[in-house]
C-alpha positions in Angstrom: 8.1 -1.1 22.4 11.0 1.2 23.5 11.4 2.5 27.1 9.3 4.9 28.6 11.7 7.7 30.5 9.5 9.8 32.8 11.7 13.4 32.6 10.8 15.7 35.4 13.4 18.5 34.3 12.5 22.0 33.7 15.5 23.7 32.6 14.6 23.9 28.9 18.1 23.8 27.7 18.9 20.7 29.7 15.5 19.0 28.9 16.2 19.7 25.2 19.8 17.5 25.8 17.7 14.8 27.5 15.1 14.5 24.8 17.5 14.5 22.1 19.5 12.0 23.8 16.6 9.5 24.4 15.7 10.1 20.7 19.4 8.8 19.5 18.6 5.9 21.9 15.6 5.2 20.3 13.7 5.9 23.9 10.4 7.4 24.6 9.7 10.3 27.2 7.4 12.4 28.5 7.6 15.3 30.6 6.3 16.3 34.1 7.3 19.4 35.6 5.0 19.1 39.0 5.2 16.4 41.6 1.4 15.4 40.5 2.6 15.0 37.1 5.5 13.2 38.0 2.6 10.9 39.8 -0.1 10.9 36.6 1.9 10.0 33.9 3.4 7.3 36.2 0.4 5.6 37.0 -0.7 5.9 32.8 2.2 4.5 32.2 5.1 2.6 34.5 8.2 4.1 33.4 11.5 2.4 33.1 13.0 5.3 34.7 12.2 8.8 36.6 14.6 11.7 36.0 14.5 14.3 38.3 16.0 17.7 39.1 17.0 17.6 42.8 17.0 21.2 42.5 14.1 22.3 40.6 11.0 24.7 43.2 8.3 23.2 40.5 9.6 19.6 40.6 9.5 19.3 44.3 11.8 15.8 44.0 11.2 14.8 47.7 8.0 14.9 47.3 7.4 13.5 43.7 9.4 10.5 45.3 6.7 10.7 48.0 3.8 10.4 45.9 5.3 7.7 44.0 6.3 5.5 46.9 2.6 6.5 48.5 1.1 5.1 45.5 3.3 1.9 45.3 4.9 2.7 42.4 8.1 1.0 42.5 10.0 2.8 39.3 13.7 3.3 39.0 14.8 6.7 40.0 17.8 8.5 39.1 18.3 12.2 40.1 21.1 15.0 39.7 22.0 18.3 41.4 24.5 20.8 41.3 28.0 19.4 42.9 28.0 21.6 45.6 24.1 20.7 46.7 25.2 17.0 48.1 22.5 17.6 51.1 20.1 17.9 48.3 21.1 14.1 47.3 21.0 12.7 50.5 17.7 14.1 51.5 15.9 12.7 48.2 18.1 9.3 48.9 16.0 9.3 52.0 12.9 9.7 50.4 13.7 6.9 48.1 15.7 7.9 45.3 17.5 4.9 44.1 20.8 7.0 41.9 21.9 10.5 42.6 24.5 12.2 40.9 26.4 15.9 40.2 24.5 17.5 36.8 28.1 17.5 35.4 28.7 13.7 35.7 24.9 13.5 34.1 25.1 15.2 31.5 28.7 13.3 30.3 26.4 10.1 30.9 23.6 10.7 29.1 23.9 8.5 25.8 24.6 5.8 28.4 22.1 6.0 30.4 19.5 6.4 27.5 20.7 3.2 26.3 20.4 1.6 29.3 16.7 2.3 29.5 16.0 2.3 25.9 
């Protein structure tokens, strides 16, 4: 069975990218656009990784990581944020987020990362 990514990414244009992506890479997803999503569908079923928006109001990253690390879920976590928003990275890094990185570099990386998880 193919890898479950966990995408927490509202932006409908960006989560589009992402899907499509994880489809070419023969990966499974499903969506969460609340911190208690991020937290449900995680606990149904442990995903190989978390994507999250650093960025995003509804995501609420810090404390999706939270809820996640409350619960002892120990899934790999990769997040991305806007290149001028680095505080934004290192605040999520301290609430556990394992990779961080600018949206820019993500998107360029996305077939790879896909893979990776796939």
């Amino acid at each position: 069975m193919p890898g479950l990514v966990l995408v927490a990414v509202p932006d409908l244009l960006l989560q589009s990218r992402i899907l499509d992506a994880a489809k070419r890479g023969g990966v499974r997803t499903v969506v969460a656009n609340t911190p208690e999503e991020v937290l449900a569908h995680a606990r149904a079923e442990l995903p190989a990784l978390v994507l999250l928006d650093l960025e995003s109001p509804r995501v609420q990253a810090v404390r999706a990581l939270a809820l996640l690390r409350e619960a002892g879920l120990d899934v790999p976590t990769l997040g991305f944020y806007g290149h001028v928003q680095a505080q934004v990275a290192e605040r999520a890094k301290q609430a556990g987020l394992q990779e961080a990185m600018t949206r820019g570099a993500f998107v360029q990386r996305l077939d790879e990362l896909m893979a990776r998880y796939a």
